[in-house]
C-alpha positions in Angstrom: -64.4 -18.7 -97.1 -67.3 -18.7 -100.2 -69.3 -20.4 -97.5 -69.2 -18.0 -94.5 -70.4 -14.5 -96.7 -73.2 -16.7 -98.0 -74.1 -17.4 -94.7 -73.8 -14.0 -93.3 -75.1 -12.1 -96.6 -78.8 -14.5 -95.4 -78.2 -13.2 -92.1 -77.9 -9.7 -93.9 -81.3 -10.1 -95.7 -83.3 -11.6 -93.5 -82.3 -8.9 -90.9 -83.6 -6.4 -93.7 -86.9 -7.7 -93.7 -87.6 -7.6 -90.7 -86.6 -3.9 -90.5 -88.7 -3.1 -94.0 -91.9 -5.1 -92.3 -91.6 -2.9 -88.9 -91.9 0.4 -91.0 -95.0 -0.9 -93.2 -96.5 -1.3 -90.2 -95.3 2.2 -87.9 -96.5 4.1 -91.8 -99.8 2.1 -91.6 -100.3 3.1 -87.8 -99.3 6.7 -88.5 -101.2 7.3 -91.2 -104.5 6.6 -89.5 -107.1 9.4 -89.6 -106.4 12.1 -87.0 -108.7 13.5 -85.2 -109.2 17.6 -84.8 -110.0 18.9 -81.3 -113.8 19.2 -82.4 -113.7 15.4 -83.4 -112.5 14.2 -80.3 -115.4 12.0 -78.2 -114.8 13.4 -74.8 -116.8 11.4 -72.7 -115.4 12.4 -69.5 -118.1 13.3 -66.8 -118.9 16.9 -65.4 -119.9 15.1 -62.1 -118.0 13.1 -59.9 -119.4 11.7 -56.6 -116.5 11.7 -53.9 -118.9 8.2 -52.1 -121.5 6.7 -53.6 -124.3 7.7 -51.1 -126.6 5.4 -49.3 -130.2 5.3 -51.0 -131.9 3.6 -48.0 -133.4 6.6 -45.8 -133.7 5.9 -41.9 -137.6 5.6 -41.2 -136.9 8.4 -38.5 -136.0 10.7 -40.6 -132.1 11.8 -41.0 -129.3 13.7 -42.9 -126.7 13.3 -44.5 -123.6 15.1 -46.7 -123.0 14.0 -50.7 -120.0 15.0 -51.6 -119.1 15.4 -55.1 -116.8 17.3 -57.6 -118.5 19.0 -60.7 -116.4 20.8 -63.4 -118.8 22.9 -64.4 -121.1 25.7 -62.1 -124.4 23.0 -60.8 -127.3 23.2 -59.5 -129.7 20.5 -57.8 -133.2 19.5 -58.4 -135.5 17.4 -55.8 -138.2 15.1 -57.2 -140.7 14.3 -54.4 -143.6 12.3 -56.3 -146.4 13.8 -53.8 -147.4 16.9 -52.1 -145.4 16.0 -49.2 -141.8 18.0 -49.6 -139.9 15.0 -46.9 -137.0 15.4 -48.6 -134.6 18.7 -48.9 -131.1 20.0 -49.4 -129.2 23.0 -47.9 -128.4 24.3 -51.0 -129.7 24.3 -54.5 -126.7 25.7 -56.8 -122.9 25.9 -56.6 -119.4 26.9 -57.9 -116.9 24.1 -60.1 -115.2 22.3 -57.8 -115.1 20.2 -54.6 -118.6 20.9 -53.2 -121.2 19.2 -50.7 -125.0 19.5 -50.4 -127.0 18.2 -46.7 -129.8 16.4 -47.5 -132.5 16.6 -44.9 -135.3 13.5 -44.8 -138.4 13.7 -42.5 -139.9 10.8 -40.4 -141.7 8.7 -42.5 -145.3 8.4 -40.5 -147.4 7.8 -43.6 -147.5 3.4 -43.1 -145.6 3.4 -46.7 -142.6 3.3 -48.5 -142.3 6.5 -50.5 -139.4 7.6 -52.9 -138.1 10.8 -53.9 -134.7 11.6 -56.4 -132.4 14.0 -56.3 -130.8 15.0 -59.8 -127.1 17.3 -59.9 -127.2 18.8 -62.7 -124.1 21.2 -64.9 -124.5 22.7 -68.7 -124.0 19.2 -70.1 -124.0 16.3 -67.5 -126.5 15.5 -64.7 -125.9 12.8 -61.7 -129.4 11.4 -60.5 -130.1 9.5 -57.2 -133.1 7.7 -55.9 -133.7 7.2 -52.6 -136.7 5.1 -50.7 -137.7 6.0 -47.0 -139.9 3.0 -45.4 -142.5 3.6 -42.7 -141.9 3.4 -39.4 -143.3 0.4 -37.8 -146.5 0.6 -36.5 -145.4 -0.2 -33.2 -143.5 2.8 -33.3 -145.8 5.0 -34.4 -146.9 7.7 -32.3 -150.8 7.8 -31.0 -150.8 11.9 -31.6 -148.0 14.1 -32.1 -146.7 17.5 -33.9 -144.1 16.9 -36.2 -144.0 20.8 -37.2 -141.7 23.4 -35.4 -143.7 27.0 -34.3 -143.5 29.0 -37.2 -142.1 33.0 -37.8 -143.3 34.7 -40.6 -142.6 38.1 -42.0 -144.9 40.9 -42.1 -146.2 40.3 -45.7 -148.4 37.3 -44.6 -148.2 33.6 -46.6 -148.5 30.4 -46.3 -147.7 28.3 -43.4 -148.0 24.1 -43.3 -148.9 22.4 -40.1 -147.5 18.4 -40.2 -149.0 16.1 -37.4 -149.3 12.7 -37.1 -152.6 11.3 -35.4 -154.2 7.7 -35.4 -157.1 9.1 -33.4 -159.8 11.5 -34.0 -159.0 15.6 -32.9 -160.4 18.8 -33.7 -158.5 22.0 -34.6 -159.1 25.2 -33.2 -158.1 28.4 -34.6 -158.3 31.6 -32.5 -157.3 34.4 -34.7 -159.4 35.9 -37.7 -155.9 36.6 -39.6 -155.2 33.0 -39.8 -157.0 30.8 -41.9 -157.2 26.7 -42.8 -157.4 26.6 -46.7 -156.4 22.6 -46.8 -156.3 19.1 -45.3 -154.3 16.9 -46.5 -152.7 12.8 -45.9 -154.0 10.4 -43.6 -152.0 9.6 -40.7 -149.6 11.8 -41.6 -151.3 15.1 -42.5 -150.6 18.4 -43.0 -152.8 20.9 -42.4 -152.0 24.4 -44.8 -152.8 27.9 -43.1 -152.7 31.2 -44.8 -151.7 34.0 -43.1 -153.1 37.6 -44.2 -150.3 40.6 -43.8 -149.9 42.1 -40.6 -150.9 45.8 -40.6 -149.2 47.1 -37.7 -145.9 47.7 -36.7 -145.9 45.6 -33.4 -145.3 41.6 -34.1 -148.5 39.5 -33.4 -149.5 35.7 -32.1 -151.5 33.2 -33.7 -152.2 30.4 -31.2 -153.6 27.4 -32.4 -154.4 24.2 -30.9 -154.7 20.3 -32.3 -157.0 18.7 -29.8 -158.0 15.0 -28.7 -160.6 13.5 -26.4 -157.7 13.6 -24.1 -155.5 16.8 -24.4 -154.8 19.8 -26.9 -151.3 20.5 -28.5 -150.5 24.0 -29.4 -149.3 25.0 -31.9 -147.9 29.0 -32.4 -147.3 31.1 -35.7 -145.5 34.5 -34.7 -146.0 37.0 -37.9 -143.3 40.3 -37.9 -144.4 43.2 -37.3 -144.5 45.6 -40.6 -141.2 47.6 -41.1 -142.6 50.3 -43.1 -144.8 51.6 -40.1 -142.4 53.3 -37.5 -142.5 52.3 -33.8 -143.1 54.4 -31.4 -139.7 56.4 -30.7 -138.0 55.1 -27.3 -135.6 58.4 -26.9 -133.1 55.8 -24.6 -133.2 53.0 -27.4 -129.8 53.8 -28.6 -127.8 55.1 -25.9 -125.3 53.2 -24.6 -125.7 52.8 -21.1 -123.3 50.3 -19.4 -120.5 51.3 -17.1 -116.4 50.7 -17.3 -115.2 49.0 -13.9 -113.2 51.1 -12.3 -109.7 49.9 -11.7 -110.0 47.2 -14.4 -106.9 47.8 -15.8 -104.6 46.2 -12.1 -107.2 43.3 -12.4 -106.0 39.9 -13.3 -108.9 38.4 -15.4 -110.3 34.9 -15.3 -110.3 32.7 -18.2 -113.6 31.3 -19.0 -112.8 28.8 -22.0 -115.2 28.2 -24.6 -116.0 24.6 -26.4 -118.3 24.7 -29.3 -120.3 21.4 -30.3 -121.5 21.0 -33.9 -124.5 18.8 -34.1 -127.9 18.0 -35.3 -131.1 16.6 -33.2 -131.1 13.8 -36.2 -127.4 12.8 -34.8 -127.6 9.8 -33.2 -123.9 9.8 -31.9 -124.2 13.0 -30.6 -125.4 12.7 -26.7 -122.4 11.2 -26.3 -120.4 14.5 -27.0 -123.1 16.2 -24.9 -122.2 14.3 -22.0 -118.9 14.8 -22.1 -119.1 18.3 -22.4 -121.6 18.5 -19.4 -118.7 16.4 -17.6 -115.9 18.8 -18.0 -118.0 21.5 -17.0 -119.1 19.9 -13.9 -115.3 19.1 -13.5 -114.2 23.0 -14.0 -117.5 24.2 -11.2 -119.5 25.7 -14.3 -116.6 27.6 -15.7 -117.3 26.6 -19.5 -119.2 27.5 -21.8 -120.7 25.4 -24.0 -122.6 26.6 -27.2 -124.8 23.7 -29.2 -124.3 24.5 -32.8 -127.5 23.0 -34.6 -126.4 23.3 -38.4 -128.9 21.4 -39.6 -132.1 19.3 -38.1 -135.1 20.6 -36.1 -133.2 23.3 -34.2 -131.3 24.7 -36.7 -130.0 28.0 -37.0 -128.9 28.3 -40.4 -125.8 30.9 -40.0 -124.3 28.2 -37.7 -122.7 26.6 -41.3 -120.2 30.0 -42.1 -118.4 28.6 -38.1 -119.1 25.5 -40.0 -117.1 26.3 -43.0 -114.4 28.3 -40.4 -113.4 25.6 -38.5 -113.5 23.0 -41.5 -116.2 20.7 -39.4 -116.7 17.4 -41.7 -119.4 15.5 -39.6 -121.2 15.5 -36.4 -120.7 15.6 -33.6 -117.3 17.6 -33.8 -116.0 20.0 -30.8 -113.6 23.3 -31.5 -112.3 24.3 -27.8 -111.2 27.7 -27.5 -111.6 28.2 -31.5 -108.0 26.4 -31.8 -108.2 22.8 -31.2 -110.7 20.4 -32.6 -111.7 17.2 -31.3 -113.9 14.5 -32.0 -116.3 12.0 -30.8 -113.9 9.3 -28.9 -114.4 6.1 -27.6 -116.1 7.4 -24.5 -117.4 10.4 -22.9 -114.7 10.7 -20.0 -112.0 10.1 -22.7 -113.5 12.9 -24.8 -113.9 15.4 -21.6 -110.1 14.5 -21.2 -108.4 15.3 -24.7 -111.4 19.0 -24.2 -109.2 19.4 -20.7 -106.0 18.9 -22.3 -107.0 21.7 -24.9 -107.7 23.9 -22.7 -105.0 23.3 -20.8 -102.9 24.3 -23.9 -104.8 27.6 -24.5 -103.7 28.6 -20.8 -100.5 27.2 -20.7 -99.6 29.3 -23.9 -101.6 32.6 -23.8 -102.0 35.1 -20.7 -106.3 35.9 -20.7 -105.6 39.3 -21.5 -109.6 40.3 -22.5 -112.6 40.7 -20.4 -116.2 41.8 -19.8 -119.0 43.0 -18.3 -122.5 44.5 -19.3 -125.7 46.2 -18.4 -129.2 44.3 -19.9 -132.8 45.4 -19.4 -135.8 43.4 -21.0 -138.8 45.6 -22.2 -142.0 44.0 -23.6 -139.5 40.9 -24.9 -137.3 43.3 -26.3 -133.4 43.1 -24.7 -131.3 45.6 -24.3 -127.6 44.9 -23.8 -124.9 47.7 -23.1 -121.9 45.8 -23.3 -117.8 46.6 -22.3 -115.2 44.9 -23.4 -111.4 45.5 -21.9 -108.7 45.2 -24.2 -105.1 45.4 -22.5 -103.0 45.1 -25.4 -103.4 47.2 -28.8 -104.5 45.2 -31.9 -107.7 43.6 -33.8 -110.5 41.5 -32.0 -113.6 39.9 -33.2 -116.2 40.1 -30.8 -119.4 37.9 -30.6 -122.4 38.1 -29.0 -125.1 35.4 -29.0 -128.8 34.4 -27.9 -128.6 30.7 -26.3 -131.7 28.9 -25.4 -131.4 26.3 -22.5 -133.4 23.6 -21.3 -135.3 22.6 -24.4 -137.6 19.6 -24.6 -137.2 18.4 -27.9 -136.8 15.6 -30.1 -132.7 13.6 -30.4 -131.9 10.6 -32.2 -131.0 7.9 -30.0 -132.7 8.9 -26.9 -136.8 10.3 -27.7 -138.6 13.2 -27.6 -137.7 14.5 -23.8 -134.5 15.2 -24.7 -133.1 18.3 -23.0 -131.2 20.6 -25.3 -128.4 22.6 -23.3 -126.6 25.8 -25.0 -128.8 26.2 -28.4 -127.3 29.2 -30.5 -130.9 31.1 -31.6 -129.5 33.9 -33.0 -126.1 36.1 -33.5 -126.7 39.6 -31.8 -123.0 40.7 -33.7 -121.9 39.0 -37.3 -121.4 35.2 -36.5 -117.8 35.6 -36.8 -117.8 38.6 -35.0 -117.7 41.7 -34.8 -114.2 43.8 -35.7 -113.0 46.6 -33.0 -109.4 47.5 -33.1 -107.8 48.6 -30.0 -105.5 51.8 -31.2 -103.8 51.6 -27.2 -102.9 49.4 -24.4 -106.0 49.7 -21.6 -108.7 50.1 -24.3 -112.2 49.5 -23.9 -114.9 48.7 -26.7 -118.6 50.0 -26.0 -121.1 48.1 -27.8 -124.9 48.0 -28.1 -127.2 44.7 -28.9 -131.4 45.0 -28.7 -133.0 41.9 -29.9 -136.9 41.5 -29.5 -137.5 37.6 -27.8 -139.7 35.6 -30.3 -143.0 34.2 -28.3 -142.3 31.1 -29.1 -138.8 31.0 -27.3 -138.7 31.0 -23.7 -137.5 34.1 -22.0 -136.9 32.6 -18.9 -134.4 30.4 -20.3 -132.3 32.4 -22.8 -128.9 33.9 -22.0 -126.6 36.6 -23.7 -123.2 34.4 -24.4 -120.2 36.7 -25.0 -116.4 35.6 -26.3 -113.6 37.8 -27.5 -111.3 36.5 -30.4 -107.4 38.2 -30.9 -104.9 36.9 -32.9 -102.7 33.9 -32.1 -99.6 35.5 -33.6 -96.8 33.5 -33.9 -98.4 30.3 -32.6 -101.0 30.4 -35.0 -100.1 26.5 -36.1 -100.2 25.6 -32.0 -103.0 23.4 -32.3 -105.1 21.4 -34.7 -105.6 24.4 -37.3 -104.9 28.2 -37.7 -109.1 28.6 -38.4 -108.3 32.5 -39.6 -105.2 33.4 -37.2 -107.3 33.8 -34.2 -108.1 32.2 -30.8 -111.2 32.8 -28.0 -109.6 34.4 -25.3 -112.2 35.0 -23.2 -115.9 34.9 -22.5 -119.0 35.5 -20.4 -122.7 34.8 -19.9 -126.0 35.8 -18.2 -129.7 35.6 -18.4 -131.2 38.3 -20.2 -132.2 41.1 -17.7 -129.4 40.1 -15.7 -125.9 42.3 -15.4 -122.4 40.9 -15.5 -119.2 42.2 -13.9 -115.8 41.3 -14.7 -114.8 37.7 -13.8 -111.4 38.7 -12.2 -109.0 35.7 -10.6 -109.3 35.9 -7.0 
């Protein structure tokens, strides 16, 4: 018996050790300085990059999206070590957040690498990236060649640069006193740098100038506004509306003309492919589609293109939104993307009655349009209406395939908001009466522009029918014509 409680009463103290020694060290742990709030070193970042982005820049020029989340309210900052600006983003400040800037790179003509950085910066963090463009081969090099889109520029006058690339000897002729050379600058690639003086009158002017070789001349046009202040002469028909309303429009059973919308960019190498399918379907359907050509970015950009952007959540190129319901993408191949655009239409027709429809009355003046436009409405409710300048059959520059590329269905310019304008229908049989002018820039061709108009009403209940309820509305109808040229309801026959 003595020998078992000495045994146990070890046990007993051993065990009491052990506890004692775990508190000494739990008090030694706790008893550690402790920080305050102002104490704390908070190293976390302000900037986060979603992908690190590529730094190597395609010799041809290119874009591309960085996407990043910041915080903190940013900004960006481009640092091109030369006179020559090759490298731009879309936007230059932005809101905390999930955000993305487009950055825009130019062919690299100049037989050198060059480098340029781009730096995000917020109150207390920055996020720097360099990036390095070589030259394009000088097999690849063009002999003589414009680089430089035709310029518009407002009434006030400025400064206009002239980018070229030449490996031969050329003259430049200037024609117009208001328009004058103040620098030369680079060697095979060069810019030449104009200034413009401000245009006194209120009628736009054109400066033509021309880049000439041995061989041939290249022109080269700068169209200046003409000054607002100074009132044109007053047209007493200039705003009245003058179309007519079909008569018995109202027993007509309308055609539906679907609408597929293509987001892309000339530096898109991908996107051809897209083109071609569209051009399929179309061909498939005897011309009944229309297809717009969004450029949000690249040589033929038209810069309000990126709020449809935004709308129909787009997140590369090329991307397609059919009927303003249903997006699809770039598949494997162009008959298997004209297929899954057919099958969305398809589901526009098969679920919704065309219950909208047009027609208009369009004279061309001196360049200026003039559109007097009707719009039937058989049920009450909201609509967005849009109205749009498209340029066809443009000979321009597209990654993959050269400089004779032809550009088919290029937005140029919104008559009505982008996302159109609002008329609500207070009654069944209604019929909106709207009025567009736009004055046809010289350096657009007028033979080749159209007015493209689609109506947008609500998708109501099926709002989640396709691929995303893109603001609870759907295109339910639209029309086209050249400029000059009436249109009449397209009724079913």
């Amino acid at each position: 018996m003595y020998i078992k409680i000495q045994i146990n009463m070890k046990l007993y103290i051993n065990t009491l050790k052990f506890i004692l020694s775990c508190m000494l060290i739990v008090i030694s742990v706790s008893c550690d300085p402790i920080q305050s709030d102002d104490q704390v070193d908070d190293t976390t970042s302000e900037i986060t990059m979603n992908t690190p982005p590529k730094t190597d820049i395609d010799p041809a020029g290119e874009s591309m999206i960085i996407g990043f989340t910041a915080s903190k309210n940013w900004s960006v900052n481009i640092d091109v070590p030369s006179d020559d600006a090759w490298l731009s983003v879309n936007k230059t400040s932005g809101q905390k957040g999930s955000s993305s800037v487009m950055l825009t790179a130019q062919p690299n003509y100049t037989g050198q690498a060059r480098t340029a950085s781009m730096t995000i910066v917020t109150n207390a963090d920055s996020e720097t990236m360099t990036f390095v463009q070589e030259s394009v081969s000088e097999n690849d090099l063009p002999t003589f060649k414009i680089l430089s889109e035709n310029t518009v520029i407002s009434s006030d006058g400025g400064r206009v640069e002239v980018r070229l690339v030449s490996l031969v000897d050329y003259t430049l002729k200037v024609n117009d006193e208001w328009v004058h050379e103040v620098e030369t600058k680079g060697e095979r690639q060069i810019t030449h740098v104009f200034d413009v003086d401000p245009n006194p009158a209120a009628q736009e002017r054109v400066a033509h100038i021309a880049f000439c070789t041995d061989q041939l001349c290249i022109p080269y046009i700068i169209t200046q506004e003409g000054d607002p202040n100074i009132p044109e002469p007053i047209d007493p028909t200039e705003n009245e509306w003058t179309g007519i309303v079909e008569e018995g429009w109202e027993s007509m059973e309308f055609a539906h003309r679907p609408v597929a919308m293509r987001f892309t960019a000339d530096w898109c190498g991908y996107c051809p492919m897209m083109a071609s399918a569209f051009e399929t379907l179309s061909q498939n359907l005897n011309g009944n589609l229309e297809v717009l050509s969004l450029h949000c970015a690249g040589g033929l950009e038209y810069s309000p293109c990126t709020v449809l952007e935004r709308q129909y959540r787009i997140g590369g190129y090329p991307s397609g939104v059919i009927d303003g319901m249903t997006q699809i993408g770039n598949y494997s191949s162009p008959s298997y993307t004209a297929s899954v655009a057919m099958d969305a239409i398809n589901l526009t027709e098969s679920n919704f009655t065309t219950e909208t429809s047009l027609s208009w009355v369009s004279s061309v003046k001196k360049r200026k349009v003039k559109t007097s436009l009707s719009v039937y409405l058989r049920q009450p409710g909201k609509y967005l209406i849009t109205a749009l300048v498209v340029e066809d059959n443009i000979v321009a520059y597209q990654n993959g395939v050269g400089d004779k590329y032809v550009h088919n269905g290029v937005v140029r310019y919104a008559l009505s908001s982008i996302s159109g304008d609002e008329y609500i229908a207070e009654s069944e049989n209604d019929v909106a009466k709207l009025l567009y002018s736009y004055k046809v820039p010289e350096s657009y061709n007028l033979d080749n522009m159209r007015l493209v108009v689609y109506v947008q009403r609500s998708m109501g209940e099926k709002s989640v029918l396709a691929s995303g309820n893109y603001g609870g509305y759907f295109i339910d109808n639209s029309a086209t014509s050249k400029f000059g040229e009436s249109h009449n309801i397209d009724a079913k026959e």
